[in-house]
N, C-alpha and C positions, 0 to 999 in steps of 0.2 A: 504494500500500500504506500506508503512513506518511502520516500527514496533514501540514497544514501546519505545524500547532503542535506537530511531536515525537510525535504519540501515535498508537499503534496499535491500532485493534480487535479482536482476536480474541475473536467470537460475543457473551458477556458482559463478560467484561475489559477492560480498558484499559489496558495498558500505558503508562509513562510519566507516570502523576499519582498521587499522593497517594503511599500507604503499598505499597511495592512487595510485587508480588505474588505468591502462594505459590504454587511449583511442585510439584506430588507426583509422581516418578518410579514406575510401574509398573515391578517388575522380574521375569521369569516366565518360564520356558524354554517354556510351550506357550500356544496360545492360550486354551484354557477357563480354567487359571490366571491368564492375565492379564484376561479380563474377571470371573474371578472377585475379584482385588483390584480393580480397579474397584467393585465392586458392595458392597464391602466398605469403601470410603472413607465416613468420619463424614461426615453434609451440612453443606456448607458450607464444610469443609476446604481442599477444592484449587480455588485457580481458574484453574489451568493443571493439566494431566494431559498429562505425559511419558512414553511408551510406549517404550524402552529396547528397541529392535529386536535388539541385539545378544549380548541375554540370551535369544533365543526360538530355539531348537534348531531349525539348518538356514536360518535366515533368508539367511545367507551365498551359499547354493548356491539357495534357490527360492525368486524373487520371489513366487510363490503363497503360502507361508507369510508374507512380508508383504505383501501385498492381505489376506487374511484375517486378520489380525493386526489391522490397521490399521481395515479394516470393523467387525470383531467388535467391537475397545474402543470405538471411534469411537459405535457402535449400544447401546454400555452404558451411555454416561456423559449425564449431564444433557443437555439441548440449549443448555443458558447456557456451558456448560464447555467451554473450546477444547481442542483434543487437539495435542499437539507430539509430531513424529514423529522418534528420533533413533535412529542406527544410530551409536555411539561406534566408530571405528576402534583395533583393539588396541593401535597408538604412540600413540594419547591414551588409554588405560587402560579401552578396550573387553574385553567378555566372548568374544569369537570372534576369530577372522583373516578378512581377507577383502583380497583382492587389490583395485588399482582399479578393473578393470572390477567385479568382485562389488559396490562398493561405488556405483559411480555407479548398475547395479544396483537396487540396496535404494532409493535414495534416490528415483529415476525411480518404482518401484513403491509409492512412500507418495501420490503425489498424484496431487488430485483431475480430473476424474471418473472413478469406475471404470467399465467397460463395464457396461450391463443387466445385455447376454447372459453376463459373464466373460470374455469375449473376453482373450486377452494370458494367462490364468493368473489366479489367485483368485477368489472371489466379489465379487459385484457388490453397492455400497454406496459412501459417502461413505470419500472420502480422508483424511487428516488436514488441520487447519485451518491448521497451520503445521510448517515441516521444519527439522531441522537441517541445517546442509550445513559441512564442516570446512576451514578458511580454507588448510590443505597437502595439501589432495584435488587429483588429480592433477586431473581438470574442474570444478573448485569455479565458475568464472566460469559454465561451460555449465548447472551443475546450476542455480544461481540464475536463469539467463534460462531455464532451462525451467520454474523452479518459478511464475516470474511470467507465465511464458507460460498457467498453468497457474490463474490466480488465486489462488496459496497464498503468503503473506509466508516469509520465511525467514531464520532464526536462524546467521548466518555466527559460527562458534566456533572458538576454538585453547585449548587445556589441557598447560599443565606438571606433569608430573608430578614434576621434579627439581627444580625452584628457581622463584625468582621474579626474572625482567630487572627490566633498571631503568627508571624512568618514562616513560623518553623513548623505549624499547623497545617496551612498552606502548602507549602510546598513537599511534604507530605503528602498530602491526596495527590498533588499532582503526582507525584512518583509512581502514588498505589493506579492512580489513570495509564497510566504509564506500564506500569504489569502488566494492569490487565489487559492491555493490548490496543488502546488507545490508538487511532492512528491524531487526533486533536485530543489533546488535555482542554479542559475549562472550567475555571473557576470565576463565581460570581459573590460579589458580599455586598451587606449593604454599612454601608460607614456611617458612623454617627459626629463623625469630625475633623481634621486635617491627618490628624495621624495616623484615622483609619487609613485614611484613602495612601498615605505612603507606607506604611504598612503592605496593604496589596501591590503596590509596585516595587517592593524591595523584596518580596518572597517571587514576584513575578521576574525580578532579575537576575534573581538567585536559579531559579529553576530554567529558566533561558539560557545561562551558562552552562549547562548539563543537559540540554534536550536535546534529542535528535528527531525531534517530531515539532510541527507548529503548536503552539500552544494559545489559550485566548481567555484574557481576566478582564472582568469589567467589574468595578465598584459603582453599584446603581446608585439611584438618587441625582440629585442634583448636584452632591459634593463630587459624586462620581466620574461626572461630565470630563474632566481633564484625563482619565484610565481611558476612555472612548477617543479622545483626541489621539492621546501620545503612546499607541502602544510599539509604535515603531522606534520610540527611545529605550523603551524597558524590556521589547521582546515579544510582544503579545501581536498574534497575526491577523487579527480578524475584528472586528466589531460591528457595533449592530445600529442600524440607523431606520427611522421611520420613512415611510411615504404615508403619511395618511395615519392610520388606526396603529397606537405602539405598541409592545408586547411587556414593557418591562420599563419598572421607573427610570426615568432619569434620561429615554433615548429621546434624541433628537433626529433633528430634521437630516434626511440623507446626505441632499444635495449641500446643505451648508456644511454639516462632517466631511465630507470630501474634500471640501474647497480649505477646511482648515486643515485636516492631515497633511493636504496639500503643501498649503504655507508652511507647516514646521518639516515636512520632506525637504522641499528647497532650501530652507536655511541651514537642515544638517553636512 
């Protein structure tokens, strides 16, 4: 999955070099509405597209609604543009509940290949190109060796939604991400004040020094805003920006995140 030199392909992007790259979360209770914002993203905007499964009414209870979730955006978006498939569990500040089988579930029914014939439930079409899988899922180990079994890289996550641990906490899970076969580490926290937020970027540089894989840390909120900006100072290869509906405090606007990545790209 992960090359030798750290870097990942997904379709057009690359993860892991230059100016880290801009994710756009799709967020949409049905499917026509989510490939309808799909179809509504400025060009050029996203070069990662997150389809937020757990915002899609009934995804919980029928893997069909995600196979057809998953096909449909998958069939709308550019062919350069990789599609991240995540189903947020409601104790990481998901939109639904879902028990752990529902969840191993969803996650088994994001990837590729689909049947022709439909076979299994949904319609038949491309998977998604890469899955989240959540690093205190009760099969997180099993989901990863299916997803690889599967040919699809996968984004091993954990999200605070109460504080931010300390570095040595931090980079920790990233390592255990990282066993477990992680082709993205990601860590998410929410800061309560300047230290938190350098706190996450000092565990985030620490673990940057030693990864051979892309890694992606965001401190939500509003104090967070500057982790989103500057992950190309500390290491961090991805972030997440809105077009429209946000998935997670603290994201801002795409097109303006670009533009400032931008500015601190050129001056480094």
């Amino acid at each position: 999955m992960t090359t030798s030199d750290g870097l990942l392909q997904l379709r057009g992007t690359t993860l892991g070099a230059g100016v880290p790259k801009v994710c756009v979360p799709v967020v949409a209770s049905t499917v026509e509405a989510a490939v309808a914002a799909v179809a509504a993203l400025p060009p050029g905007v996203a070069e990662v597209v997150e389809l937020r499964l757990d915002h899609l009414t009934g995804a919980a209870r029928d893997t069909a609604v995600v196979r057809d979730a998953v096909a449909a955006v998958r069939g709308a978006l550019p062919a350069e543009v990789p599609l991240l498939a995540t189903f947020r569990s409601a104790r990481e500040g998901g939109a639904q509940p879902a028990d752990e089988d529902a969840y191993t579930a969803v996650v088994r029914a994001s990837l590729a290949p689909f049947p022709a014939d439909g076979a299994g439930g949904g319609g038949a079409g491309e998977g998604a190109d890469v899955v989240d899988v959540e690093l205190a899922a009760r099969d997180a180990a099993a989901l990863v060796r299916a997803a690889h079994a599967a040919g699809t890289p996968v984004v091993v996550s954990q999200h605070d939604f109460a504080a931010t641990p300390p570095a040595d906490d931090l980079v920790a899970v990233l390592r255990h991400q990282r066993d477990l076969g992680a082709d993205v580490c990601k860590v998410a926290v929410t800061p309560h004040d300047a230290d938190d937020v350098l706190t996450l970027l000092t565990a985030t540089r620490r673990f940057a020094r030693e990864a051979d894989r892309p890694l992606v840390t965001i401190a939500m909120g509003g104090l967070g805003v500057v982790t989103r900006v500057a992950g190309e100072v500390f290491g961090s290869a991805m972030t997440f920006g809105a077009v429209g509906a946000t998935s997670a405090p603290g994201q801002v606007d795409a097109v303006r995140l670009r533009a400032a990545m931008g500015l601190l790209h050129d001056a480094l």
